[in-house]
C-alpha positions as CSV (number, residue, x, y, z in Angstrom):
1,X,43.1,-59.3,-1.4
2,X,43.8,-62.1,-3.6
3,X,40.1,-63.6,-2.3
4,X,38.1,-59.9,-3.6
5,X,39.9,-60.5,-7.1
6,X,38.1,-64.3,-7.3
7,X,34.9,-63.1,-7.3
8,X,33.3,-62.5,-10.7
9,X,30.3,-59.6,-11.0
10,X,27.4,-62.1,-11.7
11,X,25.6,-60.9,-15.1
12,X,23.1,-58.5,-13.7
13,X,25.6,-56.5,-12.2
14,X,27.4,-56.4,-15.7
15,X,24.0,-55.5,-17.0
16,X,23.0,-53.2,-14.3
17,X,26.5,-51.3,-14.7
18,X,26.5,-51.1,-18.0
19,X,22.8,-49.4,-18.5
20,X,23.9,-47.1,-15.8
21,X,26.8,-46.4,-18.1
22,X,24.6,-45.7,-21.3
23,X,21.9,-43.1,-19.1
24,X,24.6,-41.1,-17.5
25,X,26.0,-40.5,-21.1
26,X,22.9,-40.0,-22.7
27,X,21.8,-37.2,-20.5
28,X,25.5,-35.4,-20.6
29,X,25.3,-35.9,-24.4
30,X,21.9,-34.5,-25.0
31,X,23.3,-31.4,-22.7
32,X,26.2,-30.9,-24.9
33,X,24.7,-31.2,-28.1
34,X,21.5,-29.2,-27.4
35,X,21.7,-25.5,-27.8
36,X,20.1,-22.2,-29.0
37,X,20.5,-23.3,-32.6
38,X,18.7,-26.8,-32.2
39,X,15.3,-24.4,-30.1
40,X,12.9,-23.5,-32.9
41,X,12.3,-19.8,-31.6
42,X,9.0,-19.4,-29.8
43,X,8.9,-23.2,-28.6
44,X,10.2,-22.5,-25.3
45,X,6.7,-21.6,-23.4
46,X,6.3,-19.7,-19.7
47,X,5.4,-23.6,-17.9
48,X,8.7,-24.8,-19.6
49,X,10.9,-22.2,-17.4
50,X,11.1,-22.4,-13.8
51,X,10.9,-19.3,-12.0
52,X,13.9,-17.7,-10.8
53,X,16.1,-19.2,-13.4
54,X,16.2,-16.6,-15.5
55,X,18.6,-13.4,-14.7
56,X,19.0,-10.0,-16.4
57,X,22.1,-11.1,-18.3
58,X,20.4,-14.0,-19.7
59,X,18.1,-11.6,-21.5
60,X,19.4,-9.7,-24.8
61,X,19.6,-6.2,-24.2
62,X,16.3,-4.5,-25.3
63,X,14.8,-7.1,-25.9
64,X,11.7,-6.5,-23.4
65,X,9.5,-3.6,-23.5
66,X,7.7,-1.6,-20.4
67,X,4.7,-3.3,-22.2
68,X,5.7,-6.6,-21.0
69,X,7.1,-5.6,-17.4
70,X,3.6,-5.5,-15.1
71,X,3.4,-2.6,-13.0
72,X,3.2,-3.0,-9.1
73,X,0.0,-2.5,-7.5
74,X,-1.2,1.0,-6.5
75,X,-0.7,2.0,-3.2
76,X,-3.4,1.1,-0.8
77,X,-4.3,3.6,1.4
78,X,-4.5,2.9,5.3
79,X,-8.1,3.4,6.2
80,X,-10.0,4.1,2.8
81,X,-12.6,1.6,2.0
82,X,-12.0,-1.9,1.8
83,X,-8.5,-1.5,2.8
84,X,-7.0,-1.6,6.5
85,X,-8.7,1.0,9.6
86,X,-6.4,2.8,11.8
87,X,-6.0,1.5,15.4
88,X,-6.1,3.3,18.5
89,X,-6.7,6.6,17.4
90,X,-3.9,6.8,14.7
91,X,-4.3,8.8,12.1
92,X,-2.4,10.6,9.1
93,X,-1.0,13.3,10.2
94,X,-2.1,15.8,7.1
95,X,-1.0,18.9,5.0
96,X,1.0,18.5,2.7
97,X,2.6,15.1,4.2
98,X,1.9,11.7,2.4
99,X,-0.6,9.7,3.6
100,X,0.0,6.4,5.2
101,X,-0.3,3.7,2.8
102,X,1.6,0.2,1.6
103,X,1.8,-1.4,-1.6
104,X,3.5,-4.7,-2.7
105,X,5.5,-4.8,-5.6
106,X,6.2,-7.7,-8.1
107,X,9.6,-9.1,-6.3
108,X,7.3,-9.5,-3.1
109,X,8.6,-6.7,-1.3
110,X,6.3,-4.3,0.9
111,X,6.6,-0.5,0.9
112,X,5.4,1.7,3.5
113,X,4.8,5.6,3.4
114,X,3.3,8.5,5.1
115,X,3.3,10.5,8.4
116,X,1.2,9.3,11.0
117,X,0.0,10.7,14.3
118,X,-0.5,8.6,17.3
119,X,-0.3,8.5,21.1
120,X,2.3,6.0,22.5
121,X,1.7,4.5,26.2
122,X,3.5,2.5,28.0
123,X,1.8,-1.3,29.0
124,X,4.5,-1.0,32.3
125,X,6.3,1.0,34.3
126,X,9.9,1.3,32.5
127,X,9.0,-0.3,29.5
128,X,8.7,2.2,26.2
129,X,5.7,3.8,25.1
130,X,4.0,1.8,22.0
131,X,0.6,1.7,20.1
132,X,-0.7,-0.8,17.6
133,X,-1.3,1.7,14.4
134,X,-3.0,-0.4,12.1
135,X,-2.7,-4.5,10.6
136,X,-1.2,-5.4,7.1
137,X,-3.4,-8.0,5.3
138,X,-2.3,-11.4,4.9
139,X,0.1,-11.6,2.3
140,X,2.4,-8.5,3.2
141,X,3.3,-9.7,6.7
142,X,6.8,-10.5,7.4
143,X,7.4,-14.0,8.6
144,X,9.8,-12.3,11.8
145,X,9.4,-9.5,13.8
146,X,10.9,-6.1,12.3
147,X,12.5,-3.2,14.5
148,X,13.4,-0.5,12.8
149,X,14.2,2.8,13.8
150,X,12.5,6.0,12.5
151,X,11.6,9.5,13.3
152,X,8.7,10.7,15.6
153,X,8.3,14.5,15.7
154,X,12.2,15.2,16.1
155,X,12.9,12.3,18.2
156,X,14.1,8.8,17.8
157,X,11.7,6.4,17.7
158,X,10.9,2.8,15.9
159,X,8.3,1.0,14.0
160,X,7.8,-2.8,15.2
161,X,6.0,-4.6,11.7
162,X,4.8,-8.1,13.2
163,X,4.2,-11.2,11.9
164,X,0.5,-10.9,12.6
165,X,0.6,-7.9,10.7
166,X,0.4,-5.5,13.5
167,X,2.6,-2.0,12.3
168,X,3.6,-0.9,16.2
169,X,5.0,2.5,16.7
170,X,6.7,3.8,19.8
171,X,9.7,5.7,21.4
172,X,8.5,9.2,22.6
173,X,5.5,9.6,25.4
174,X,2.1,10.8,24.4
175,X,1.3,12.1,20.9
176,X,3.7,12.0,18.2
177,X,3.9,11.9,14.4
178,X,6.0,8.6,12.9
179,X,8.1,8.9,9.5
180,X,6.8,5.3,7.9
181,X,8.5,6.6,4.6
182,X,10.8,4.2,3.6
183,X,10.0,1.5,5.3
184,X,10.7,-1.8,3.0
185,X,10.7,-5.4,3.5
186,X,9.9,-8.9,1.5
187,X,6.9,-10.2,2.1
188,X,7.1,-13.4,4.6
189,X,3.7,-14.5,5.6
C-alpha cells in the first residue's frame, strides 16, 4: 500500500485529468444554464430535432393546426391501375361490401380492408386450404410472418401477410369470402 502512495501522477496525467475535469463541467453547465428563455423563438429548425424526440406533452396544447398534420395516403385499391393485381382468381367480393384495398399511414402502419372472394386448396393432404390473394409493394411488408385470424363466409379462418408481401388467405375448403377489415400492422420491410 505504502509503495501505490510513492508514486506521483507525472504532469500529463495532472494535465490530462484536469482538462477532463473542465469538459465534463462545461457540457453539464451549458445544460443547466440553457433553456427556453435563452432560444430566440423560430431558431430551432426541423434538421436541428431528431425524430422521435418529440412527444405530445412536449407540445403546448393547440398549438398545431390540421393544416400542419399531413394526411395519410389514400387507400390504394387492390387491382386498379398501377396498383397490386389479384392472384389466383381472388377478387372483391361486391355489393355493398368495401373493396379490398391498403393504405399506409404516417406512423408507418399498414391498414387493410374489404371482403374478398377466393378459393382455398390445400398444397397436401392434411394441411389447410390456402391461396396467395395478392402482394403488398415494397415498403408495406412486414419484416415477420403475420397470422391472424379472421372470418371467411361464417367460418374461422386466417390471413398469413408475408414478408415477401404475399397476403395468404385460408381456413375453409373451396370458395369463400375473407373479412381483411381491420387488419393493421407497422410497416417492417
Amino acid at each position: 500500500m505504502r509503495r501505490l502512495l510513492s508514486y506521483r501522477p507525472s504532469p500529463a496525467m495532472v494535465v490530462a485529468l484536469i482538462s477532463l475535469f473542465v469538459a465534463l463541467g462545461g457540457v453539464g453547465y451549458a445544460a443547466s444554464t440553457i433553456g427556453s428563455a435563452q432560444i430566440r423563438n423560430n431558431s430551432v429548425r426541423t434538421q436541428d430535432i431528431r425524430n422521435r424526440t418529440i412527444r405530445g406533452k412536449d407540445v403546448r396544447h393547440n398549438t398545431i393546426t390540421a393544416r400542419q398534420i399531413r394526411d395519410p395516403e389514400p387507400y390504394r385499391e387492390i387491382g386498379s391501375p398501377g396498383q397490386p393485381a389479384f392472384k389466383n382468381g381472388a377478387q372483391d367480393f361486391g355489393g355493398s361490401y368495401s373493396t379490398a384495398a391498403f393504405l399506409k399511414d404516417n406512423e408507418g402502419f399498414v391498414h387493410l380492408k374489404g371482403t374478398v372472394s377466393a378459393t382455398a386448396k390445400a398444397a397436401s393432404a392434411g394441411a389447410a386450404p390456402t391461396v396467395v390473394i395478392f402482394t403488398l409493394p415494397p415498403g408495406y411488408r412486414p419484416s415477420r410472418i403475420l397470422d391472424i385470424g379472421t372470418i371467411a363466409s361464417s367460418v374461422a379462418a386466417f390471413v398469413y401477410v408475408h414478408p415477401n408481401g404475399d397476403v395468404q388467405v385460408g381456413g375453409p375448403t373451396g370458395r369463400a369470402d375473407y373479412a381483411l377489415d381491420s387488419i393493421s400492422f407497422r410497416a417492417g420491410a
